[in-house]
C-alpha positions in Angstrom: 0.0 0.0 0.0 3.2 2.2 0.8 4.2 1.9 -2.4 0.9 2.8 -4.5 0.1 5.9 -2.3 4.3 7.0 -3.6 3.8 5.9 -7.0 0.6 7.6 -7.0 2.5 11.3 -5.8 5.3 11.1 -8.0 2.9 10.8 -10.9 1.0 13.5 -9.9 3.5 15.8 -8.9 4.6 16.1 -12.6 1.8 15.7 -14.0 -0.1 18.6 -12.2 3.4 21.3 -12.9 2.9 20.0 -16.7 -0.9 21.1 -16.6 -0.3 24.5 -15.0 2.6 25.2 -17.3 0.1 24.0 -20.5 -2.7 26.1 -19.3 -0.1 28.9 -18.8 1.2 28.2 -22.4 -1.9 28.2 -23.4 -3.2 31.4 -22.2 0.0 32.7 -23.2 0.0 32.0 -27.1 -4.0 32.8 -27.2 -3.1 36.4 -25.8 0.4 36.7 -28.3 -2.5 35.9 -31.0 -4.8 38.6 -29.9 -1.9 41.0 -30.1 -0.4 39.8 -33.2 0.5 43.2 -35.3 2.7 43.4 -37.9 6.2 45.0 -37.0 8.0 48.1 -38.6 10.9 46.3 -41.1 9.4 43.4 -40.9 8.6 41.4 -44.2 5.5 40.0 -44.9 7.1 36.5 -45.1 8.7 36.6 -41.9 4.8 37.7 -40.7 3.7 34.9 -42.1 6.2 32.7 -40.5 5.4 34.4 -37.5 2.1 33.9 -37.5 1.9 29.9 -39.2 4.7 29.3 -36.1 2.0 30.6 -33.5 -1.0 29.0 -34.8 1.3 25.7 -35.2 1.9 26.3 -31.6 -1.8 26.4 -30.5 -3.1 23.6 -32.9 -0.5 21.5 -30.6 -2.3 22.5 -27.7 -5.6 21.4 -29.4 -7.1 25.1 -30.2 -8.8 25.0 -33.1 -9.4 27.8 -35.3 -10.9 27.7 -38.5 -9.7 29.5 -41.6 -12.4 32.4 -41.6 -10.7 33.7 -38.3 -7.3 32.8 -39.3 -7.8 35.5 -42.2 -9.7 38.0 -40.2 -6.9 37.8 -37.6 -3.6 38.0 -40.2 -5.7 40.6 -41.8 -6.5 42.2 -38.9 -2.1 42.4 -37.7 -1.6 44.4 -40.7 -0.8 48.2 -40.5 -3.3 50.3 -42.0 -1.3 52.6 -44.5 0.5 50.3 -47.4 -2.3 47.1 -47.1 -5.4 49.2 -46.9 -6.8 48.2 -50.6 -5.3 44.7 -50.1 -7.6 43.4 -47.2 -10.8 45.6 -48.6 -9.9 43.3 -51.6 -9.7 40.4 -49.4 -12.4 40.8 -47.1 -14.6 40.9 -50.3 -13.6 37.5 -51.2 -13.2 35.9 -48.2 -16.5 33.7 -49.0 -14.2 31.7 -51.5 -10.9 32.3 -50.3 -8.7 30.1 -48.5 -6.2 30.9 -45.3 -3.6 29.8 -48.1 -4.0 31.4 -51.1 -4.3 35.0 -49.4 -1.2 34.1 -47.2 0.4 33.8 -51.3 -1.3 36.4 -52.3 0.2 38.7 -49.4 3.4 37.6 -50.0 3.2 38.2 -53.9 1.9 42.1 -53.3 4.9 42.5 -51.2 7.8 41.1 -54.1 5.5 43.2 -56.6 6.4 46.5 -54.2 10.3 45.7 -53.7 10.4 45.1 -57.5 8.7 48.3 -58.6 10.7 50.4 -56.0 13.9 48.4 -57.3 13.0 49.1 -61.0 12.0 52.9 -59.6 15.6 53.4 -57.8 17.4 51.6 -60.6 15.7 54.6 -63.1 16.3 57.3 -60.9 20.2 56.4 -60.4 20.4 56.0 -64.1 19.2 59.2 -65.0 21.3 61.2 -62.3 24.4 59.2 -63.7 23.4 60.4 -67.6 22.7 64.1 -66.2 26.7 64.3 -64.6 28.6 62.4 -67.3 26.7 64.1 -70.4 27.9 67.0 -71.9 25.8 70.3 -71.1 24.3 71.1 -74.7 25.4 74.3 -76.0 23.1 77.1 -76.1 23.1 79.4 -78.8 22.8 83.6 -77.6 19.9 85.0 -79.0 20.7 87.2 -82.2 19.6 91.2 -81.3 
């Protein structure tokens, strides 16, 4: 009997400091999730590793959230100025479109922008480097 009542403690003496931590864990990640905003310098992929790491992290505690609120929420962590248009777009599909394709679809707007202000810096830089090695055109004087 000795032996069953010790067994019996050192099985729950783990076991109840593993439940406290998973609650804690738990409330933890739900209230990172609430949270969740999109950093200054931050690229949208790393966001959306972000993101797919925490909601990895509370399907592993058995949190289930479905896709509908999985785009509300992403939407929801970006900043206003820059992806404004992008989730009135989105929210007007959301019906028919998948946690998925608008985590590609964000991640395509934001290669689209570093390519056009790459192709917009490369122009620029040309153009100042034409105006300082080109000769200055001659101007002919007015005749009086």
């Amino acid at each position: 009997m000795i032996n069953e009542t010790l067994a019996k403690k050192i099985w729950e003496t783990p076991s109840s400091k593993y439940l406290t931590k998973s609650i804690e864990n738990h409330l933890h990640l739900k209230r990172r999730l609430c949270h969740f905003q999109l950093k200054r310098e931050t690229s949208i992929s790393k966001h959306v590793n972000i993101y797919t790491k925490l909601l990895a992290n509370l399907t592993n505690l058995t949190v289930v959230i479905d896709d509908e609120d999985k785009l509300l929420i992403l939407l929801s962590s970006l900043a206003d100025e820059g992806y404004d248009i992008f989730v009135l777009i989105v929210i007007n599909r959301i019906a028919s479109l998948s946690y998925k394709e608008m985590t590609t679809a964000l991640v395509n707007l934001e290669k689209r922008r570093k390519n056009k202000e790459y192709s917009t810096n490369n122009t620029s830089a040309e153009v100042d480097r034409e105006r300082k090695y080109s000769k200055p055109e001659k101007r002919k004087l007015p005749e009086i």
